[in-house]
Residue frames relative to the residue before (quaternion, step in Angstrom):
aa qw qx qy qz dx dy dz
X 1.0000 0.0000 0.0000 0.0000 0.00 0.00 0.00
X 0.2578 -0.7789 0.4521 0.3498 3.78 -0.56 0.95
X 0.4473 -0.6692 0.5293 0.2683 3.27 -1.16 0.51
X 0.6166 -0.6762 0.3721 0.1553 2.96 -1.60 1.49
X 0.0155 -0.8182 0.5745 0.0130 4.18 -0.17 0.68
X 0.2788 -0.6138 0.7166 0.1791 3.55 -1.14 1.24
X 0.1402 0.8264 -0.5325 0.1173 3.67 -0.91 0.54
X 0.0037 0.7949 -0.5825 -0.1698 3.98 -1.33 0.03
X 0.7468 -0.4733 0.2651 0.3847 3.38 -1.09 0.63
X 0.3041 -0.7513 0.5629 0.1618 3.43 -1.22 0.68
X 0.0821 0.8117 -0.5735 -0.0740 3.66 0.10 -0.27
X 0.3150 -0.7922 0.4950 0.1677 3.45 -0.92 1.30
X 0.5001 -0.5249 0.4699 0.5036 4.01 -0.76 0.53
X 0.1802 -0.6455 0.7422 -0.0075 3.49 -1.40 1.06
X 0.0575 -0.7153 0.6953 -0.0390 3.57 -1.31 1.32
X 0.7331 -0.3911 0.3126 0.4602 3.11 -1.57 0.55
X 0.1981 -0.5737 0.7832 0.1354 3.93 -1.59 0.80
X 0.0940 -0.5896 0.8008 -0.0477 3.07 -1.91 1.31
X 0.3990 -0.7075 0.5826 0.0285 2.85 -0.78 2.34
X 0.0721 -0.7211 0.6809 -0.1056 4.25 -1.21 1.42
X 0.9090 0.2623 -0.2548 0.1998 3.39 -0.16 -0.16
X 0.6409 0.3622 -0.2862 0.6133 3.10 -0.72 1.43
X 0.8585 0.1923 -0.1353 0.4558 3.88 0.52 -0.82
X 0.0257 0.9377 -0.3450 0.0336 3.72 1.35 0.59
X 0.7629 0.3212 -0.2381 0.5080 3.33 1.68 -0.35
X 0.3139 0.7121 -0.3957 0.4876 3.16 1.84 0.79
X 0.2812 -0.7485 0.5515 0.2376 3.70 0.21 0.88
X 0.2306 -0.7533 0.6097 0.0871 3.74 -1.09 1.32
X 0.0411 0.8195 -0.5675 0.0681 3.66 -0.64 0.41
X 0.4260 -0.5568 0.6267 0.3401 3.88 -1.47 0.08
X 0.5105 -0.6130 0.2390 0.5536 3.45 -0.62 -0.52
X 0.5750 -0.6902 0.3546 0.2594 3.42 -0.69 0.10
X 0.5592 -0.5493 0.3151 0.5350 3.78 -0.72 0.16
X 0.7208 0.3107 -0.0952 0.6122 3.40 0.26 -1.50
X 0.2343 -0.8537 0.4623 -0.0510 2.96 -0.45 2.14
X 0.4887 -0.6688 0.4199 0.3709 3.91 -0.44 1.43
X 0.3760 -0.7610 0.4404 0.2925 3.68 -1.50 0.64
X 0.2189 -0.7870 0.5753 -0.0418 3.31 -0.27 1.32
X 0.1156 -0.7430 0.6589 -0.0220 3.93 -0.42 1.14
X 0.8057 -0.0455 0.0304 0.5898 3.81 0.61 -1.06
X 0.2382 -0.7080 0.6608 0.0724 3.20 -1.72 1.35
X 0.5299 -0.5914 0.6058 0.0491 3.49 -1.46 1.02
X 0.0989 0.7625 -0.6312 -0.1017 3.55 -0.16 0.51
X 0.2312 -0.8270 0.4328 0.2743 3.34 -0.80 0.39
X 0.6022 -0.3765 0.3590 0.6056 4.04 -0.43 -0.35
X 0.4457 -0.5577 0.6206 0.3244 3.82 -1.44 0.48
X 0.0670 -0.6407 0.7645 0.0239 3.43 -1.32 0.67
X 0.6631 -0.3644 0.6127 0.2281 2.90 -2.22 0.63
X 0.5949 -0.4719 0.5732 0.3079 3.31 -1.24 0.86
X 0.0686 -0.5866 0.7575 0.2783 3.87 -1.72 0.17
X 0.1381 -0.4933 0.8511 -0.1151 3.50 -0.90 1.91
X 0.5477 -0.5155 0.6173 0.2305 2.40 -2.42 -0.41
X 0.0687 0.7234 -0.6674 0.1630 3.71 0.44 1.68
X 0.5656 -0.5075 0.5542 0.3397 3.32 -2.12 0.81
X 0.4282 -0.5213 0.6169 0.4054 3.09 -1.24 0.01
X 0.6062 0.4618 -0.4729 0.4423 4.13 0.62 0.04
X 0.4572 0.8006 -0.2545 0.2920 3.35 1.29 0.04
X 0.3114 0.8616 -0.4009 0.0038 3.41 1.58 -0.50
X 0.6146 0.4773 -0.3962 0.4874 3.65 0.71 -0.47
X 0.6138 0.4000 -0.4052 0.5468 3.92 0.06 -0.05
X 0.6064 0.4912 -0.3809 0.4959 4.12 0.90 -0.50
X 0.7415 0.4445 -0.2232 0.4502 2.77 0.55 -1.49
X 0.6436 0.5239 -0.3290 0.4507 3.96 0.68 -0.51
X 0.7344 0.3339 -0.2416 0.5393 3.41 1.07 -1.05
X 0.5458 0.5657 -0.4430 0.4312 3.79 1.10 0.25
X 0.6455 0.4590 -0.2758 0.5446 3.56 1.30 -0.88
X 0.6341 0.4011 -0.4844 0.4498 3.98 0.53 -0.42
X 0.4507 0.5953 -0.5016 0.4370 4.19 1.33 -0.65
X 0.6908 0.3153 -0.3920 0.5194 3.94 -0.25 -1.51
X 0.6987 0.3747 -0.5444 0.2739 4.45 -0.54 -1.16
X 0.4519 0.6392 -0.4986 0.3724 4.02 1.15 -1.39
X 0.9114 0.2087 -0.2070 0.2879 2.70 -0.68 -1.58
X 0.3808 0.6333 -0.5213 0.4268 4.01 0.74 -0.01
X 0.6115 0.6478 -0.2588 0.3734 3.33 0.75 -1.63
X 0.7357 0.5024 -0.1408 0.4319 3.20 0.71 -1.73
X 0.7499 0.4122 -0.3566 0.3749 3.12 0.81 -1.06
X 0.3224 0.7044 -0.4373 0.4568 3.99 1.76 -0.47
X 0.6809 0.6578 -0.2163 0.2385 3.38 0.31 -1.74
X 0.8114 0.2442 -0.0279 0.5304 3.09 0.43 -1.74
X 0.5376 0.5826 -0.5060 0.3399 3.70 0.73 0.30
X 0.5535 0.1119 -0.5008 0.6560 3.64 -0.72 2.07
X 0.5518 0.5530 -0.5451 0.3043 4.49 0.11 -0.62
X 0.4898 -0.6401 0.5725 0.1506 3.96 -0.72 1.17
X 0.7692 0.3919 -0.1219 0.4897 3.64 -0.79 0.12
X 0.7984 0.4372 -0.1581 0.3826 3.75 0.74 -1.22
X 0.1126 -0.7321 0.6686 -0.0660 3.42 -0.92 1.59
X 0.4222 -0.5658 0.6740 0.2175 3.24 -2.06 0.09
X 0.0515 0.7873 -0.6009 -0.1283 3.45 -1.18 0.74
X 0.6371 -0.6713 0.3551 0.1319 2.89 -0.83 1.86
X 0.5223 -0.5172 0.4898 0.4689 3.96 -1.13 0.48
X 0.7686 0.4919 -0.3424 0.2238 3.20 0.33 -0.81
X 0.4155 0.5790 -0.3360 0.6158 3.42 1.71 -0.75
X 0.6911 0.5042 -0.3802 0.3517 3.80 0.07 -0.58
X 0.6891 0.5311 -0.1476 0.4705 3.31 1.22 -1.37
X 0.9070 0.2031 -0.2006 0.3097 3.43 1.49 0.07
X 0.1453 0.8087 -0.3952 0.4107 2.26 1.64 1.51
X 0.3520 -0.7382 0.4716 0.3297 3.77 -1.02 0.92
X 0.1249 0.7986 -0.5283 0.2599 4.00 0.68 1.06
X 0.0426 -0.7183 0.6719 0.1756 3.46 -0.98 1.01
X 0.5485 0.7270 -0.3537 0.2131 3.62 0.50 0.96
X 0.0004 -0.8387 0.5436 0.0309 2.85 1.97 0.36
X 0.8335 0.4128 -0.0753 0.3595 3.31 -1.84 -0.52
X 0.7029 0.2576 -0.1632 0.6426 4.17 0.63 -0.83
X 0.5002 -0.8016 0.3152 0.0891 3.33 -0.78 2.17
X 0.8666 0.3507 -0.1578 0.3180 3.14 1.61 -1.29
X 0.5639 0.5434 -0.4064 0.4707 2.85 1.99 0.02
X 0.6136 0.4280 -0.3853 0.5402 3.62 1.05 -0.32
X 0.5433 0.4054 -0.5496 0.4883 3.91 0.67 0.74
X 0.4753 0.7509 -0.2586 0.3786 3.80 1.27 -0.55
X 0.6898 0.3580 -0.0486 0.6274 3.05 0.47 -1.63
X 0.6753 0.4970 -0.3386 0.4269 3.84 0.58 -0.57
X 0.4862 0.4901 -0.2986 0.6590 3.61 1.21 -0.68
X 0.6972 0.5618 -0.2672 0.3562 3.59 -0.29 -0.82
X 0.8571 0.1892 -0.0730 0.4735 3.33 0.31 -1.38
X 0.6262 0.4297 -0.3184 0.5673 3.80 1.34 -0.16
X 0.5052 -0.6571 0.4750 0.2956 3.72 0.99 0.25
X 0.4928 0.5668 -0.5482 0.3679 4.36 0.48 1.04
X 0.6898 -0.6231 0.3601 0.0790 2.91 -1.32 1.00
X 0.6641 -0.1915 0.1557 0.7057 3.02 2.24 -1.01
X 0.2058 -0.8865 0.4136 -0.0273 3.32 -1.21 0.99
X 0.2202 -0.7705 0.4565 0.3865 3.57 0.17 1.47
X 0.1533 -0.6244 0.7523 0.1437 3.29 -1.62 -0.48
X 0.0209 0.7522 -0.6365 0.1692 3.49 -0.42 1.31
X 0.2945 -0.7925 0.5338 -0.0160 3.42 -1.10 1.86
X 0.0581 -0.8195 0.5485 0.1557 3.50 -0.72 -0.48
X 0.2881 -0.8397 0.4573 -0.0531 3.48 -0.34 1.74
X 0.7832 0.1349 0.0257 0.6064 3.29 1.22 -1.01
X 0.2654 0.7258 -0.6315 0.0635 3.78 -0.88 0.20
X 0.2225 0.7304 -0.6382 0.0983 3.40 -0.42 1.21
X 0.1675 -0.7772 0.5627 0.2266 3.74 -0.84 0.62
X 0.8342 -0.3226 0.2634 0.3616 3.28 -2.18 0.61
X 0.2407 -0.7298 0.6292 0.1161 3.70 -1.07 0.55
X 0.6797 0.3547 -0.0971 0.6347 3.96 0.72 0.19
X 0.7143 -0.4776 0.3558 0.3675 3.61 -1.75 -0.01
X 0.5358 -0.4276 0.5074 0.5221 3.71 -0.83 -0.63
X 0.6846 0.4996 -0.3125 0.4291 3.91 1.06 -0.17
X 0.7749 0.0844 0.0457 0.6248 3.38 1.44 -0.97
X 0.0187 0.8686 -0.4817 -0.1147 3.64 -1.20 0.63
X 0.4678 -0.5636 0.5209 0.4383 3.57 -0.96 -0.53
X 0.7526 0.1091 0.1612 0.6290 3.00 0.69 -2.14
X 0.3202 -0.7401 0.5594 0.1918 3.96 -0.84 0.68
X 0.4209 -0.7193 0.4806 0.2729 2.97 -0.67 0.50
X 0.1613 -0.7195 0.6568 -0.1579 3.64 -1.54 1.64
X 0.1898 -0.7060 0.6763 -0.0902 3.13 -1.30 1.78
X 0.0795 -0.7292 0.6775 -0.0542 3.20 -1.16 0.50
X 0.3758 0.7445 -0.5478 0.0668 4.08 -0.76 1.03
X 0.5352 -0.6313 0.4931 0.2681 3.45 -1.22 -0.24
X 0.0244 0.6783 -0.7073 -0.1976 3.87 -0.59 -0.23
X 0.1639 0.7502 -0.6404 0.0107 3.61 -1.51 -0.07
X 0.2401 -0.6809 0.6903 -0.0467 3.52 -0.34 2.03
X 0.0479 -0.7580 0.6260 -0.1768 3.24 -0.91 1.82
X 0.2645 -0.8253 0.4964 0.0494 3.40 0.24 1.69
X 0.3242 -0.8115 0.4271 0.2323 3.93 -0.22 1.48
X 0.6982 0.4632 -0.3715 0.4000 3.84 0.81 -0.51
X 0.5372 0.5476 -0.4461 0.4610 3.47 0.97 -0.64
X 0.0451 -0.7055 0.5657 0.4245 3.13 0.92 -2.00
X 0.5739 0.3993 -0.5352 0.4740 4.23 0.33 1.01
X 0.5858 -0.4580 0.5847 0.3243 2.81 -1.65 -0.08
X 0.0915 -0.8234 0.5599 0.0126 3.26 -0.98 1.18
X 0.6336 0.1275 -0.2201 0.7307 3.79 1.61 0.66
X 0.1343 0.5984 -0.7891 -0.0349 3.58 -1.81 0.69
X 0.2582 0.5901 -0.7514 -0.1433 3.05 -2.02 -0.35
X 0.2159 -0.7307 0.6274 0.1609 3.19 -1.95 0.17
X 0.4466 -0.7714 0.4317 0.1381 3.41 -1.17 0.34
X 0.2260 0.8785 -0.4085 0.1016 3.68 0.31 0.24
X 0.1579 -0.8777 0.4198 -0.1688 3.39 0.28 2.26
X 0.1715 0.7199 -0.6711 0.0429 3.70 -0.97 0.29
X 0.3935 -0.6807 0.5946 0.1681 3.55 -0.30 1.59
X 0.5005 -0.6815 0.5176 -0.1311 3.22 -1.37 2.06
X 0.2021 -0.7481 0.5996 0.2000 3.52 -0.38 0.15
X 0.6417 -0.6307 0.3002 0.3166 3.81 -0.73 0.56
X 0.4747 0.6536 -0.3805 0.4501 3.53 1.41 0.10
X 0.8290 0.3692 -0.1649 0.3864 3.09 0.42 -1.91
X 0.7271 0.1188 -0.1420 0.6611 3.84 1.31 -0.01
X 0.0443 0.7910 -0.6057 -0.0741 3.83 0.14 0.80
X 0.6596 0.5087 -0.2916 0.4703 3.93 0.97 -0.91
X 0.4956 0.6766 -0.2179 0.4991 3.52 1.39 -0.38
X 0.6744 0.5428 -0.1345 0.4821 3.01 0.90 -1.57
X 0.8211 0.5460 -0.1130 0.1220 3.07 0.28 -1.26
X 0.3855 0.7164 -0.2334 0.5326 2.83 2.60 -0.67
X 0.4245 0.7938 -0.3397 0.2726 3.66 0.82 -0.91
X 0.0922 0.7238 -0.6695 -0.1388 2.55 -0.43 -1.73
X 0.7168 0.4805 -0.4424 0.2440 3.49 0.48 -0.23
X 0.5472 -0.7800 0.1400 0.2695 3.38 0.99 0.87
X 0.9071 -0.0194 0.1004 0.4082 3.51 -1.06 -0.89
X 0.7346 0.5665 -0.1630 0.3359 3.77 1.23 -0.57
X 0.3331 -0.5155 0.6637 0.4275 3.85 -1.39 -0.20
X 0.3039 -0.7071 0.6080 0.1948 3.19 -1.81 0.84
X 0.6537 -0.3993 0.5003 0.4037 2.94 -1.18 0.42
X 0.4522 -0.6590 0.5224 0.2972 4.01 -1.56 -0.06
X 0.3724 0.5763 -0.4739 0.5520 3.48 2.00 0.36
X 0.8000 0.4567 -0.1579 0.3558 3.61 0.53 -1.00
X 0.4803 0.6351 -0.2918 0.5299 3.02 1.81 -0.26
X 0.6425 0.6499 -0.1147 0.3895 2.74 1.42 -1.31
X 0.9232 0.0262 -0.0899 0.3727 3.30 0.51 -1.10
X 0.3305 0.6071 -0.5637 0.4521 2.92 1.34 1.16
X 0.7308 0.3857 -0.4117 0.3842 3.49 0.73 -0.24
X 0.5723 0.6041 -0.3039 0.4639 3.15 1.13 -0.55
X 0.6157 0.4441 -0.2908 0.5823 3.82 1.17 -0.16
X 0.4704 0.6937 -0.2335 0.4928 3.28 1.16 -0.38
X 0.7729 0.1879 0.0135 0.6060 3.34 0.03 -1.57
X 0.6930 0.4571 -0.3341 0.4463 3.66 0.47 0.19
X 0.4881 0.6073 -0.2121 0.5899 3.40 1.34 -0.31
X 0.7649 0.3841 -0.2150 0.4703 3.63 1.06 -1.11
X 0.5249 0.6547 -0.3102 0.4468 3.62 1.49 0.14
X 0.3303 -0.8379 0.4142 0.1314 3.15 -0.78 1.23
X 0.7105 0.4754 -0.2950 0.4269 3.03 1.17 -0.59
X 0.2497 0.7400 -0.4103 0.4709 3.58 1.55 1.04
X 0.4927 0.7029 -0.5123 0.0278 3.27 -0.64 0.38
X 0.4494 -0.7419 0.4726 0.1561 3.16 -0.63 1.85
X 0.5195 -0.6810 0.4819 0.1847 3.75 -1.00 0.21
């Protein structure tokens, strides 16, 4: 029988992520002072993270395929009134002349390039596990885990990242933590995990500007 926990969110400090592997001549950076001019942003589809999963794995695909479709919904909530901000469609992606299939920032490059954007997010997903139990009781809590990276196309670097990397807390192990919240008594769902950080770290981006 699961046992019954009174509890509030925990939320761990999150600092700037400087994306390395795989894109080494992609200049990484925080943002900067003098802030690049960005008129239009490229979003691109969410992808799964390229870790190292088995292919006998299929649940960890299949988990980190299902946090890809909620992200990018999220995103698409987000930016609706944001000036400047498009979607670029799989299909736009697929016809792009890019020999980078598969490598995020050069195939956000060449996307920026050939569709004419100023800069292109690129948003990963590392973790996506949902709640095991109610919003009153659980087994397993539910834990997200993504990336953003604003990759400015004339410079060619990134010129904003952050990442997010959650495991819902019970009210013991972070009560002063907790308490900032507000989102009271409950487990969240891993949508809600989801886009509270993602409002979060998106909120902290300057080159955002909602209408």
């Amino acid at each position: 029988m699961k046992s019954l926990h009174i509890f509030f969110i925990s939320w761990a400090a999150i600092g700037l992520y400087v994306f390395s592997s795989g894109c080494s001549n992609i200049p990484q950076e925080e943002t900067t002072k003098e802030l690049a001019t960005i008129s239009s942003i490229g979003i691109l589809p969410v992808q799964p993270a390229k870790t190292s999963i088995l292919p006998s794995d299929t649940k960890t695909v299949e988990q980190l395929e299902a946090g890809a479709h909620i992200i990018n919904s999220l995103l698409r909530d987000y930016f609706k009134g944001h000036r400047g901000a498009s979607f670029i469609s799989q299909a736009e992606l697929e016809g792009l002349q890019s020999e980078h299939q598969g490598k995020s920032l050069y195939l956000a490059r060449d996307a920026g390039k050939q569709l004419n954007y100023d800069a292109v997010l690129v948003t990963e997903v590392e973790r996506y596990r949902t709640r095991a139990g109610s919003k009153y009781a659980v087994d397993n809590p539910a834990s997200v885990a993504f990336s953003l990276k604003l990759l400015a196309i004339a410079p060619g670097r990134v010129v904003w990242s952050a990442d997010f990397d959650q495991t819902q807390q019970p009210l013991f192990e972070n009560i002063l933590s907790s308490r900032s919240t507000g989102s009271g008594f409950r487990w969240l769902t891993a949508a809600e995990l989801a886009e509270a950080g993602l409002t979060k770290k998106l909120n902290s981006c300057p080159y955002l500007v909602k209408d």
